[in-house]
C-alpha positions as CSV (number, residue, x, y, z in Angstrom):
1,X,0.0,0.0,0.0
2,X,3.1,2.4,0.8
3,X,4.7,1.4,-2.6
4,X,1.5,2.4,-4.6
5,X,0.8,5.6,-2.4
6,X,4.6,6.6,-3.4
7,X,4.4,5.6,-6.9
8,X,1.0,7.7,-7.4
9,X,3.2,10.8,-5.6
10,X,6.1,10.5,-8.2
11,X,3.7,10.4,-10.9
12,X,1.8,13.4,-9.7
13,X,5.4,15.3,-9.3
14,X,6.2,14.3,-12.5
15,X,2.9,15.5,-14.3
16,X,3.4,18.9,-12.4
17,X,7.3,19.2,-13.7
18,X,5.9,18.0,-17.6
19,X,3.2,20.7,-17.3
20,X,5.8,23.3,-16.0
21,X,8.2,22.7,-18.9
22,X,5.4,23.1,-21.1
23,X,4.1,25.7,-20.4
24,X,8.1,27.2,-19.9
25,X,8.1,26.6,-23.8
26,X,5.2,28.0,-24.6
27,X,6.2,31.2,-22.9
28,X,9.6,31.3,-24.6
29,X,7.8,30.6,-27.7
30,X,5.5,33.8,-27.6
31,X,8.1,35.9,-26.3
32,X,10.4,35.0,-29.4
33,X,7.9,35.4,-31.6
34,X,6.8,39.1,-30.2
35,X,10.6,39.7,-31.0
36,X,10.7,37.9,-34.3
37,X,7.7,39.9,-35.4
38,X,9.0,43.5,-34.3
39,X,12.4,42.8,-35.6
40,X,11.5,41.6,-39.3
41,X,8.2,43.8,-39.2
42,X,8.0,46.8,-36.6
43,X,11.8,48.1,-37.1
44,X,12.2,47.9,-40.8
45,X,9.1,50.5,-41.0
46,X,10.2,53.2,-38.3
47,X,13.7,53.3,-39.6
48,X,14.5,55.5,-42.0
49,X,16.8,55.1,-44.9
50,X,19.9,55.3,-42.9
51,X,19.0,52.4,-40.9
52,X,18.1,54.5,-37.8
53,X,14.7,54.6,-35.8
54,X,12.2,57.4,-36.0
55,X,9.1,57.7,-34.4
56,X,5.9,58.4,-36.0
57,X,5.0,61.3,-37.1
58,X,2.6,63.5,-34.2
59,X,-1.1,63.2,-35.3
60,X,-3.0,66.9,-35.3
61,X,0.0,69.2,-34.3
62,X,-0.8,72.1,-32.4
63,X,0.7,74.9,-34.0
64,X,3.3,77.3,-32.0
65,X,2.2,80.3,-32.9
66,X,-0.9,80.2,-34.4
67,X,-2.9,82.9,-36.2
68,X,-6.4,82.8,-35.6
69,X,-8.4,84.0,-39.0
70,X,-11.9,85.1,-37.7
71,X,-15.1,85.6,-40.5
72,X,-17.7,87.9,-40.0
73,X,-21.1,86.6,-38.5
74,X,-23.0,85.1,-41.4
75,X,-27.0,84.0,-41.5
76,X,-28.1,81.7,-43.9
77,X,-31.5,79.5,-44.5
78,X,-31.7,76.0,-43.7
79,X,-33.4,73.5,-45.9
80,X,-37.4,73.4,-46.2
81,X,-38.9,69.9,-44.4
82,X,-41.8,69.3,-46.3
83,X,-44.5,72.3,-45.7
84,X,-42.7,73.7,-42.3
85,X,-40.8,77.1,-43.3
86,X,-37.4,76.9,-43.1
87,X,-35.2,78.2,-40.1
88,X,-32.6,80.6,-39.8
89,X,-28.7,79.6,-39.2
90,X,-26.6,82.4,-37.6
91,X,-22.7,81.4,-37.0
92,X,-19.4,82.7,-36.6
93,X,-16.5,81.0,-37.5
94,X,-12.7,81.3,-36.8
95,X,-9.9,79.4,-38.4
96,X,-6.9,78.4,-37.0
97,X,-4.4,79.1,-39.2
98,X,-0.2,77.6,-39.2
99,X,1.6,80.5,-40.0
100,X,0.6,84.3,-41.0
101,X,0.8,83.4,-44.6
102,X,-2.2,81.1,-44.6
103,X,-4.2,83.6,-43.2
104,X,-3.3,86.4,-45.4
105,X,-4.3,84.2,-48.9
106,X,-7.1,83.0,-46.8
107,X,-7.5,87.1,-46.5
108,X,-7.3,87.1,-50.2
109,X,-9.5,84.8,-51.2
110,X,-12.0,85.1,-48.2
111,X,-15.4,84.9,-50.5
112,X,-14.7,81.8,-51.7
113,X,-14.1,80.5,-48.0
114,X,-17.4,82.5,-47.1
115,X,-18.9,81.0,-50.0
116,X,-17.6,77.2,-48.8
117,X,-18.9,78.2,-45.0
118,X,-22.3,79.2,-46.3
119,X,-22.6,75.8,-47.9
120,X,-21.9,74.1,-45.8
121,X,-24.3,75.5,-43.1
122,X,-27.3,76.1,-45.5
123,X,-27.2,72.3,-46.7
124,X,-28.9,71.2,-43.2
125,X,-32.2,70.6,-42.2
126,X,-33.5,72.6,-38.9
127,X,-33.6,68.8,-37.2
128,X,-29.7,68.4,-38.0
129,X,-28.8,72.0,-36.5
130,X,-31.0,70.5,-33.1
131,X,-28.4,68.8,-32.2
132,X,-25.7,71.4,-31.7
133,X,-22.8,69.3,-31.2
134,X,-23.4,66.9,-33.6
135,X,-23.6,69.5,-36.1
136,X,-20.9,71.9,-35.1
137,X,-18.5,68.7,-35.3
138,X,-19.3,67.3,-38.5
139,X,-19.3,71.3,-40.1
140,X,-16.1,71.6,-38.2
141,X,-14.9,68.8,-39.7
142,X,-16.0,69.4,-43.2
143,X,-14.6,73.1,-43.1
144,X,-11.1,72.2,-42.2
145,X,-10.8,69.4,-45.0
146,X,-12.5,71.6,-47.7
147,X,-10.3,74.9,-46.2
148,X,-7.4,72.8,-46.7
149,X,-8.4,71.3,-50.0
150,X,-8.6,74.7,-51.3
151,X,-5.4,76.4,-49.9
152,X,-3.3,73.3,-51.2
153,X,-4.9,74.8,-54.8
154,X,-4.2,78.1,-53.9
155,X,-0.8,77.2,-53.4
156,X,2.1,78.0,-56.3
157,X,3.7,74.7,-57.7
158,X,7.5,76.0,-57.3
159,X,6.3,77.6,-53.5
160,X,8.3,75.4,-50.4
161,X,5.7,77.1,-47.7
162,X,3.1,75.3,-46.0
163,X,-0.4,76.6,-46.0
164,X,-2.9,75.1,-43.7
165,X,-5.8,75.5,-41.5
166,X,-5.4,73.2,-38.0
167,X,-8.5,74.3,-36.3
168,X,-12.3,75.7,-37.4
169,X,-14.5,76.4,-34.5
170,X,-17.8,78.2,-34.2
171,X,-17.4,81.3,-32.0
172,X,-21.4,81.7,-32.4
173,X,-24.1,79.1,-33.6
174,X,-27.5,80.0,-33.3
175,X,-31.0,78.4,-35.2
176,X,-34.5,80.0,-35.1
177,X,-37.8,78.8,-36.6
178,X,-38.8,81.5,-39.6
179,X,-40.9,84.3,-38.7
């Protein structure tokens, strides 16, 4: 009965040392394949062509010094729903501009931004504009793509200066019902 009871304990320590070097080389398995897959796949792609390692370029910079383009306060209509008159949009917009030279062809050319801004307002339904955030985002973000769109037209082929808008935000956004 002791012989059995010992035999069934070596077996049992033996079980528990398999499963420890199993799951030993499982570990060292994943660990050299997290390397494997950053050396041959990560590195090559953040290194430039000198062979040394960049990081990513930053998402969204914030520009040091930035000049801040602000348009007049504009009303425009918003689109008829069926028979209910159509309401009134008044907003104010401000651009964020890189440098002083994007605002001063933005200066240049301002009715066609004005004309862009207008557009974009006066395509929405008095249901859109009730809810204000929604709307101010998705106008904010549609301003800023178009603004930049435009400017990288604007801009001369042989020209090495960068022209850009990083911001648009409402200073004012108001809706009314039609008289």
């Amino acid at each position: 009965m002791a012989e059995e009871k010992e035999a069934s304990e070596d077996k049992v320590k033996k079980s528990g040392k398999m499963g420890l070097i199993i799951l030993l080389v499982l570990l060292l398995l994943a660990v050299g394949g997290g390397l494997a897959v950053y050396k041959f796949v990560i590195a090559p792609k953040l290194a430039d062509d000198n062979g040394e390692m960049n990081p990513p370029p930053p998402v969204n910079l914030i520009p040091p010094a930035p000049v801040n383009y602000p348009f007049d306060m504009s009303t425009v209509n918003l689109m008829r729903e069926g028979d209910a008159a159509a309401g009134i949009l008044m907003y104010q917009i401000s651009f964020e501009c890189l440098n002083l030279e994007t605002s001063e062809i933005i200066e240049l050319y301002k009715p066609r931004f004005v004309n862009m801004l207008n557009q974009l307002h006066a395509s929405r339904t008095r249901d859109e504009v009730d809810d204000i955030l929604l709307f101010q985002t998705s106008v904010q973000r549609q301003a800023l793509q178009k603004a930049n769109d435009m400017l990288e037209q604007m801009k001369l082929p042989d020209s090495e200066m960068e022209l850009k808008v990083t911001g648009v935000f409402h200073e004012r956004c108001m809706a009314t019902d039609a008289p």
